[in-house]
C-alpha positions, 0 to 999 in steps of 0.5 A: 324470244330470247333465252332467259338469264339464271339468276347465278347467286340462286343457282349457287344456293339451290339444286333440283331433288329427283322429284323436280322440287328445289332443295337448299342448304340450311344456315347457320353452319358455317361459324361459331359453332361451339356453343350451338348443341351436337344434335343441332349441328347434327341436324343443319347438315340435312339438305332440306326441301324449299317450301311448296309456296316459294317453289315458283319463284325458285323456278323463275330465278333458275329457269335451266336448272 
């Protein structure tokens, strides 16, 4: 069987937590931001946890990570 390939543009946008659950960047943060509010800047800084159902496909895309 030969080695799988990671799919690079998903193992650049998301990380494995210490629990083993995949964790991504949230959008929107990236321009334009003086018309978006302090506490909606404040809280797209967060790193979030990718949902439970889209764990497996995240997986298959990164398999070495």
């Amino acid at each position: 069987m030969p080695k799988m390939k990671t799919n690079r543009g998903a193992a650049k946008r998301f990380s494995k937590s210490a629990s083993g659950k995949f964790q991504h960047r949230q959008s929107h943060r990236s321009h334009i931001l003086t018309k978006k509010s302090s506490k909606r800047k404040r809280q797209l800084r967060n790193i979030t946890a990718v949902h439970d159902n889209d764990q497996r496909a995240i997986a298959r895309l990164v398999p070495y990570l």
